[in-house]
C-alpha positions in Angstrom: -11.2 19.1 -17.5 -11.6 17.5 -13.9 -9.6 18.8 -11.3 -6.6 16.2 -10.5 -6.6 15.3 -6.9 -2.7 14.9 -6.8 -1.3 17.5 -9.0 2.3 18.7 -8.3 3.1 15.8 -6.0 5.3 13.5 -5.7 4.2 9.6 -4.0 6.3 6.7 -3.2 4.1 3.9 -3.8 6.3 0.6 -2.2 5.1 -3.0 -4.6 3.7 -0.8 -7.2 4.8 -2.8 -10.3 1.7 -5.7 -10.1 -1.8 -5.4 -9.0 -3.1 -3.1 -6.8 0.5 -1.6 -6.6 0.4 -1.1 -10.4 -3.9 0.2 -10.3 -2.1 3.2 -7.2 0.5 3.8 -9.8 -1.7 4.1 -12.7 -4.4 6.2 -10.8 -1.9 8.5 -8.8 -0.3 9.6 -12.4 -3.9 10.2 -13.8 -4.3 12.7 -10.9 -1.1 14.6 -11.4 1.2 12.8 -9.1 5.2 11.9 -9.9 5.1 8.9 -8.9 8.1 7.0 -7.7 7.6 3.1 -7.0 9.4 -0.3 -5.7 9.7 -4.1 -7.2 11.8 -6.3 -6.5 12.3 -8.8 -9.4 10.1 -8.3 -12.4 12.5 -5.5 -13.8 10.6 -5.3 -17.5 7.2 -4.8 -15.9 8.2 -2.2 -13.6 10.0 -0.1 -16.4 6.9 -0.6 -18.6 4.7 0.9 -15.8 7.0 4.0 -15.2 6.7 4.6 -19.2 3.1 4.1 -19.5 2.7 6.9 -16.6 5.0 9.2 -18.0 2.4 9.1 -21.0 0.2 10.7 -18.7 2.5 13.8 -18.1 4.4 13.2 -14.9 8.1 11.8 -13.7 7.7 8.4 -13.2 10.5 5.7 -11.4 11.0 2.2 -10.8 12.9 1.4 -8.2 14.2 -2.0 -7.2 14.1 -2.7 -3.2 13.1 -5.0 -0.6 11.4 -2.8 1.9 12.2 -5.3 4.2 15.5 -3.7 4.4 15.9 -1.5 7.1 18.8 -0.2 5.4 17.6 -0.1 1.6 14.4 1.8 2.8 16.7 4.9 4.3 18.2 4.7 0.9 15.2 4.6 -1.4 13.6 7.6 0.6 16.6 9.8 0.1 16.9 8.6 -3.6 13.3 9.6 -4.2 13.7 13.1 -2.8 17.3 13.6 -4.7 15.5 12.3 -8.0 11.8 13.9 -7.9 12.8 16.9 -6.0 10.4 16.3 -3.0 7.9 13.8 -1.3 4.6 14.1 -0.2 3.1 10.5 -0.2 4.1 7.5 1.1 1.8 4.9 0.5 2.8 1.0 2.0 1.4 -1.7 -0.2 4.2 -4.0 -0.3 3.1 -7.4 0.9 3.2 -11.1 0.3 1.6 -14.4 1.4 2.9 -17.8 2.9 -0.2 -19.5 4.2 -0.7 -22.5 6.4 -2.3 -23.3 9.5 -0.7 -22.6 12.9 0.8 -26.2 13.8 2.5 -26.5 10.3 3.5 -23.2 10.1 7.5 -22.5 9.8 9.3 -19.8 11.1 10.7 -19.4 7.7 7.0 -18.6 6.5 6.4 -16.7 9.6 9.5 -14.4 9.7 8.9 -13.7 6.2 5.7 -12.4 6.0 6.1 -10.0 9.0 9.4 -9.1 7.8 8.0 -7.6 4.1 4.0 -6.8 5.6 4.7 -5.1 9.0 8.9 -4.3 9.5 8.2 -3.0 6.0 5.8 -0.6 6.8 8.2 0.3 9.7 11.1 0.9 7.3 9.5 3.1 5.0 7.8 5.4 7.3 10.5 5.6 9.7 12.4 6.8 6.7 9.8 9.4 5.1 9.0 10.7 8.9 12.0 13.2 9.8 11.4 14.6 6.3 7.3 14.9 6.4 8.1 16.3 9.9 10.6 18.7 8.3 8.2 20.0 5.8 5.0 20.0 8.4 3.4 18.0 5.9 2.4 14.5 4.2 0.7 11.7 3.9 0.9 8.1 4.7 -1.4 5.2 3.3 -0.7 1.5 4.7 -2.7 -0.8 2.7 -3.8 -3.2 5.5 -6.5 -6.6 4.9 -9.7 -6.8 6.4 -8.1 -10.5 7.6 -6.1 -8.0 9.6 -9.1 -7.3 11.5 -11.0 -10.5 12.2 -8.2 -12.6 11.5 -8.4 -16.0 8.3 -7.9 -19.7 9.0 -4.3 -20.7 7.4 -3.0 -17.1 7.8 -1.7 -16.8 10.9 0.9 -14.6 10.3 -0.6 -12.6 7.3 -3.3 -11.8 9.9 -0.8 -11.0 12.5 1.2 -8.5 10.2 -1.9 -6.7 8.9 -3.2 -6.5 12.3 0.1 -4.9 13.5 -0.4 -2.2 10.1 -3.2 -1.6 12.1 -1.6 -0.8 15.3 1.0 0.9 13.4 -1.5 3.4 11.9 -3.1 4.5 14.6 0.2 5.2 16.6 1.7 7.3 13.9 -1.1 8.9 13.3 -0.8 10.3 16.9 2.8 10.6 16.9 2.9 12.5 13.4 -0.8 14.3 13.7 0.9 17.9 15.1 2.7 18.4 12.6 -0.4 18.2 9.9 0.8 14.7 8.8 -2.2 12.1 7.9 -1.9 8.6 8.5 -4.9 6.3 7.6 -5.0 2.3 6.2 -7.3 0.7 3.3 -8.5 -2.6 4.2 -9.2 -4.7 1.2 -11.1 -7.9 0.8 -10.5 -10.3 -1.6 -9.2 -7.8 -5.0 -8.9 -10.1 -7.9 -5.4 -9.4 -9.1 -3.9 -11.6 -11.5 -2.7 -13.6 -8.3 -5.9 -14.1 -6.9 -7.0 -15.1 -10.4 -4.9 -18.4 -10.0 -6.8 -19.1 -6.3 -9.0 -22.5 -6.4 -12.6 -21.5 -7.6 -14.1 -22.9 -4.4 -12.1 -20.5 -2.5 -12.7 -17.7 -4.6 -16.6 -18.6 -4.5 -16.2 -18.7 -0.8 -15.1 -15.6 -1.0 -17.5 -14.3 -3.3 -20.4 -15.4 -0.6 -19.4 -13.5 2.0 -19.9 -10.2 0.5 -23.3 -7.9 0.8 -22.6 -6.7 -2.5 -22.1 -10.3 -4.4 -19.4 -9.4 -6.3 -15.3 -9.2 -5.4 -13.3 -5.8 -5.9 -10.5 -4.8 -8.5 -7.8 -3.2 -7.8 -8.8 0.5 -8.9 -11.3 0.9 -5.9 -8.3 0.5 -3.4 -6.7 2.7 -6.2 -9.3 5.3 -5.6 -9.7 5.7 -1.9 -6.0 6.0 -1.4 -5.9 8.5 -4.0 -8.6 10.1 -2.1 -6.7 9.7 1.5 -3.2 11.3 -0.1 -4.7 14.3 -1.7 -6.1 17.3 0.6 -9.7 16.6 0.3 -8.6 14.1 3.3 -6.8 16.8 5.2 -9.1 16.1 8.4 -9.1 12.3 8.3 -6.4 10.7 10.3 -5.7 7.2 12.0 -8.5 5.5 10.2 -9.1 2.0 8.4 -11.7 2.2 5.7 -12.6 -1.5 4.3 -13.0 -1.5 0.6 -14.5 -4.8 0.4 -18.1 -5.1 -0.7 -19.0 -6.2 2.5 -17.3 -9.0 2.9 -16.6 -8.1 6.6 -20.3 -7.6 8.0 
């Protein structure tokens, strides 16, 4: 039997009930991880996920929050450690999309995505910092966008947040680095989750185009890299964003 990357760990995985949350989920429980996870509406789903990883051997929790919260994110932290016993990862992957191009944009569509993309990443890892710091341990995984990095027409603000993950990565990494504490970002291009199924087909072709590798990713191979960035075999990687995106950057 393969050796499980995760084993005896416990992750919070923050939007882990749909899509690439739900592939983290999945694949941290394959590699021996309890996994703990948020949503915030689709209560059924979330339940179903935290049973079908139990299957697999480990604890498994939904919990409902809106990392948003400053004050809901203190909470979940501390719940998760009360509940599983420990924590070891944090991984951010809680985001959401209002697009439209700068002179239409409201502040409504504005606040909101860099409340739940960027303050979100904030909350959590302000709240998982004093204990990783405690421990001398952990690991921290932001899932950024490559859009983050060279910026999309009509997303002015989902640029701006992932940017500012960006930004927020690196100085963590620094702040938390002596006190063997990893903090490192997965930049995705287009994934085709069952939301970005729905997307025009011009704009997915679009899309599609821009990548070396002519096809677009699934949610597994961001899955897969965070895996690889929370377990030990990344122990000497730090402040990094690695694109998982079939070259849709270049």
């Amino acid at each position: 039997m393969a050796e499980q990357l995760l084993s005896g760990k416990v992750a919070l995985v923050t939007g882990g009930s749909r899509g690439i949350g739900a592939a983290i989920v999945r694949h941290f429980a394959e590699e021996g991880a309890g996994v703990a996870f948020t949503y915030r509406k689709q209560k059924e789903a979330a339940d179903a996920l935290a049973a079908e990883a139990e299957k697999l051997g480990v604890r498994a929790k939904a919990y409902q929050a809106d990392t948003a919260d400053f004050d809901r994110a203190q909470k979940l932290v501390a719940e998760v450690i009360d509940t599983f016993g420990a924590l070891d990862i944090l991984v951010n992957n809680a985001g959401m999309n209002r697009d439209g191009v700068i002179w239409k944009m409201s502040e409504e569509q504005w606040d909101a995505v860099i409340s739940v993309d960027l303050k979100g990443c904030f909350n959590t890892i302000r709240a998982a910092a004093p204990h990783f710091r405690e421990q001398r341990a952990g690991r921290i995984v932001n899932v950024t966008s490559i859009n983050g990095l060279r910026g999309k027409f009509g997303q002015a603000n989902y640029s701006a947040a992932k940017a500012g993950v960006i930004g927020l990565t690196k100085t963590v990494a620094k702040e938390l680095g002596g006190r063997g504490i990893t903090v490192n970002s997965v930049a995705p291009g287009l994934i085709m989750t069952d939301m970005m199924q729905q997307m025009p087909e011009q704009a997915k072709q679009a899309s599609l185009d821009e990548t070396a590798l002519r096809k677009l990713g699934e949610p597994e191979d961001i899955a897969w890299i965070c895996a690889f960035l929370a377990s030990d075999r990344a122990r000497h990687i730090t402040g990094e964003i690695i694109k998982v995106d079939g070259g849709q950057y270049i």
